[in-house]
C-alpha positions as CSV (number, residue, x, y, z in Angstrom):
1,X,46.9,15.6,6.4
2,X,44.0,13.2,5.0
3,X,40.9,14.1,6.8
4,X,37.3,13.7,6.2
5,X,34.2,15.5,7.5
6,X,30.6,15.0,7.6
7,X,28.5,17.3,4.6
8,X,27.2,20.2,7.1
9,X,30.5,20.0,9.1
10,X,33.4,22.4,9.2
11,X,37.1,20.8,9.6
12,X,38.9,23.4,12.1
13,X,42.0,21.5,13.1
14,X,45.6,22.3,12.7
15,X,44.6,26.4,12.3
16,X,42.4,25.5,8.9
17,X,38.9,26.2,8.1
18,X,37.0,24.3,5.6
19,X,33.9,22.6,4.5
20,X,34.3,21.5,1.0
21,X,36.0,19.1,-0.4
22,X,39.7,20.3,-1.9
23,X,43.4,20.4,-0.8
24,X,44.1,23.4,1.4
25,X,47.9,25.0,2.0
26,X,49.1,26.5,5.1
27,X,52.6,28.1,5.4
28,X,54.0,28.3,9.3
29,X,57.0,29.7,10.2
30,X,58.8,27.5,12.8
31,X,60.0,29.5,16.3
32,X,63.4,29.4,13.7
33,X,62.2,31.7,11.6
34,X,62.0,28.5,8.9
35,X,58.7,28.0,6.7
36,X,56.7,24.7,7.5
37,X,53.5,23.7,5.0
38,X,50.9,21.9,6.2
39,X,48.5,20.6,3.1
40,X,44.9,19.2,3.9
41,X,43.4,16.9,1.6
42,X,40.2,17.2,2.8
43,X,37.2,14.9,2.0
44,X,33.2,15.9,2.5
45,X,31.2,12.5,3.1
46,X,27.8,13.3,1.7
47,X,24.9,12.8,3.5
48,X,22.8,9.3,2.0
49,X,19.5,10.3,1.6
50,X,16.9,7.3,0.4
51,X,13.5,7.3,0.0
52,X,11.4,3.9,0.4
53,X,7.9,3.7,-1.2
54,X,6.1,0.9,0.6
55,X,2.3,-1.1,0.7
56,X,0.7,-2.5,3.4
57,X,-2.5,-4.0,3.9
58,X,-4.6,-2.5,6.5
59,X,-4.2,-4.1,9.8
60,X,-0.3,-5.0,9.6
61,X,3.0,-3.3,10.1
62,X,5.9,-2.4,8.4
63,X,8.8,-3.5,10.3
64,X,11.6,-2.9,7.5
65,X,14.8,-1.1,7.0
66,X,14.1,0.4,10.9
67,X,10.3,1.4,11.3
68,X,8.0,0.0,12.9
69,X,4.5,2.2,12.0
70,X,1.2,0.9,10.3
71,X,0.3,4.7,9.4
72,X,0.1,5.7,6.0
73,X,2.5,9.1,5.1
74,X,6.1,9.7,4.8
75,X,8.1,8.7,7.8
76,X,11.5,9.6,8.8
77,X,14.6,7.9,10.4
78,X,18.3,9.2,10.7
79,X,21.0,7.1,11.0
80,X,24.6,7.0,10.8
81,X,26.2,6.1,7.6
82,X,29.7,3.3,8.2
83,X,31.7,6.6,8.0
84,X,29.8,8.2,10.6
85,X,27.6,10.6,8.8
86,X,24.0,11.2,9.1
87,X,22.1,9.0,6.7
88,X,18.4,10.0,6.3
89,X,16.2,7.4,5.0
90,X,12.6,8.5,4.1
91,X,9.8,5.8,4.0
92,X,6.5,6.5,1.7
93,X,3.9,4.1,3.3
94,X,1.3,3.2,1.6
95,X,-1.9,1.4,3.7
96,X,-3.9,-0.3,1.1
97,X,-7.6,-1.3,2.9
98,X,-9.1,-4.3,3.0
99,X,-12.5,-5.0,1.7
100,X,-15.8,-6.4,3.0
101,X,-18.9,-6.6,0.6
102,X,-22.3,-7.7,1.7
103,X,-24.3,-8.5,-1.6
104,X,-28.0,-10.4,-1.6
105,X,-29.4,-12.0,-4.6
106,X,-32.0,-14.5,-5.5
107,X,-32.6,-17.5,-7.5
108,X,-35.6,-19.6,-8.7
109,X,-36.0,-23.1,-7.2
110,X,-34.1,-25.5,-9.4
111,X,-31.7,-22.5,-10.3
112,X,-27.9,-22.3,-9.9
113,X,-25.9,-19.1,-9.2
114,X,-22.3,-18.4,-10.1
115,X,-20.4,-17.3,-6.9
116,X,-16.9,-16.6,-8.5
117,X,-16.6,-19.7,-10.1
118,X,-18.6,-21.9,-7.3
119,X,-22.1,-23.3,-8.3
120,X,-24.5,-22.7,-5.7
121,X,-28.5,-24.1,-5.6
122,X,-29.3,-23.4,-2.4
123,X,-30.6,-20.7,-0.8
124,X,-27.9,-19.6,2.2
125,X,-25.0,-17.8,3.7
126,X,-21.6,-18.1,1.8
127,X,-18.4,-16.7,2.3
128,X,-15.8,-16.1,-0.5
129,X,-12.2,-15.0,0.0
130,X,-10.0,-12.9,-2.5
131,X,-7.4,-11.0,-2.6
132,X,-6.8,-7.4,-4.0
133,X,-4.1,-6.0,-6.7
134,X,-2.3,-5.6,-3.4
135,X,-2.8,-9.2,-1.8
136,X,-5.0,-7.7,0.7
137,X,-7.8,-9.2,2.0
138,X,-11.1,-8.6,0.0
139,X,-14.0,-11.1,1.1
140,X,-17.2,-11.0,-0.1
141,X,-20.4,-12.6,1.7
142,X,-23.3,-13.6,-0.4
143,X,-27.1,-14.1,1.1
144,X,-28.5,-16.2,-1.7
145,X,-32.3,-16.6,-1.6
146,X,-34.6,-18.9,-3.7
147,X,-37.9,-18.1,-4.6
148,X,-40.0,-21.1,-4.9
149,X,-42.3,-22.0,-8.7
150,X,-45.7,-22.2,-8.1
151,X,-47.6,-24.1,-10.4
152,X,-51.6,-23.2,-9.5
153,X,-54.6,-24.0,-11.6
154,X,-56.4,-21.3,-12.4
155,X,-60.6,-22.2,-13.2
156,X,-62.6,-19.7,-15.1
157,X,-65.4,-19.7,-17.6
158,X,-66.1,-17.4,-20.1
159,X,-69.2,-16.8,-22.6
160,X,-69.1,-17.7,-26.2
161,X,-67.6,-14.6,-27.9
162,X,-65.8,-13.3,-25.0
163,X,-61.8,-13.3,-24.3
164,X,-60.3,-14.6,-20.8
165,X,-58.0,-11.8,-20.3
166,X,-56.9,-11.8,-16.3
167,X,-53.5,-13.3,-14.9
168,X,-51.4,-12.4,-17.7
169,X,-53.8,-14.7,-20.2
170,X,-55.5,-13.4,-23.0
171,X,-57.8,-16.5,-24.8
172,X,-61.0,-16.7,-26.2
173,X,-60.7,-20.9,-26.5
C-alpha cells in the first residue's frame, strides 16, 4: 500500500497506525489459517511554512499572495498545499509613513533660494514632491519670505574732535 498523510495526521487504515514516514509490515492470517502481509509505504507531506516580509507606504494595501490588510505586524493565512496539506504562510508587513514638512525661510530682495534644486526669488507658497528610501510619499511645502533693502540717509552733525558713533557707524570725518 502507497499512502500519504498530512504532517500532524495519523494513517489508521487497513489495522495500521502510523505517523512517520517508513514502510510498516503486517502479518494476517487468512480465515485458512494462511499468513497474508500487508506492507505500508507510508509518506508524511510536510507542512510549507513561508514567511513574507513586505513594505507599504501608508495609506495603501497589500493585496498579495492572499491578504488583503494595510496594518503593520505579522499576519497569518492557512491554506492547502496541491497535496492537500495545510500550508501556512506568514506575512511581515511593514507600513512605512509618509512625510509632510512645513519649513519657512527668508530671503533678501534680489536674493534666490535653492528649493531642492529649483531657484526661487520670490517670496510665496511652494510645493515640492519626493519620494522616500521606500518610494513613499515625502512632500515638503516651503513659505519663502523676502525681506525688502532699505537704503535710508541718515543726516547728522558732529563737533570737531568728536566721533559719530550711532547706527552701526563709528567716524570722526
Amino acid at each position: 500500500i502507497n499512502a500519504s498523510i498530512c504532517q500532524g495526521s495519523v494513517y489508521t487504515e487497513h489495522g495500521f497506525h502510523a505517523f512517520t514516514s517508513g514502510i510498516y509490515r503486517d502479518t494476517l492470517q487468512t480465515v485458512k489459517g494462511c499468513d497474508s502481509v500487508l506492507i505500508l509505504n507510508l509518506t508524511v507531506i510536510q507542512k510549507y511554512l513561508d514567511t513574507i516580509t513586505a513594505n507599504i507606504c501608508q495609506g495603501g494595501t497589500y493585496t498579495s499572495n492572499g491578504f488583503n490588510t494595510n496594518v503593520s505586524g505579522y499576519h497569518t493565512d492557512s491554506l492547502l498545499s496541491v497535496s492537500g496539506c495545510d500550508s501556512i504562510v506568514t506575512l511581515n508587513l511593514i507600513v512605512n509613513p509618509n512625510y509632510d514638512t512645513n519649513i519657512t525661510r527668508s530671503i533678501c530682495a534680489n536674493s534666490s533660494f535653492n528649493f531642492n534644486g529649483r531657484t526661487i526669488t520670490s517670496p510665496g507658497n511652494y510645493l515640492d514632491t519626493l519620494s522616500s528610501i521606500y518610494g513613499c510619499d515625502s512632500i515638503v511645502h516651503l513659505t519663502l519670505i523676502s525681506y525688502p533693502i532699505y537704503n535710508d540717509t541718515i543726516r547728522a552733525s558732529i563737533r570737531q574732535g568728536e566721533t559719530y558713533t550711532l547706527n552701526g557707524f563709528n567716524t570722526n570725518t
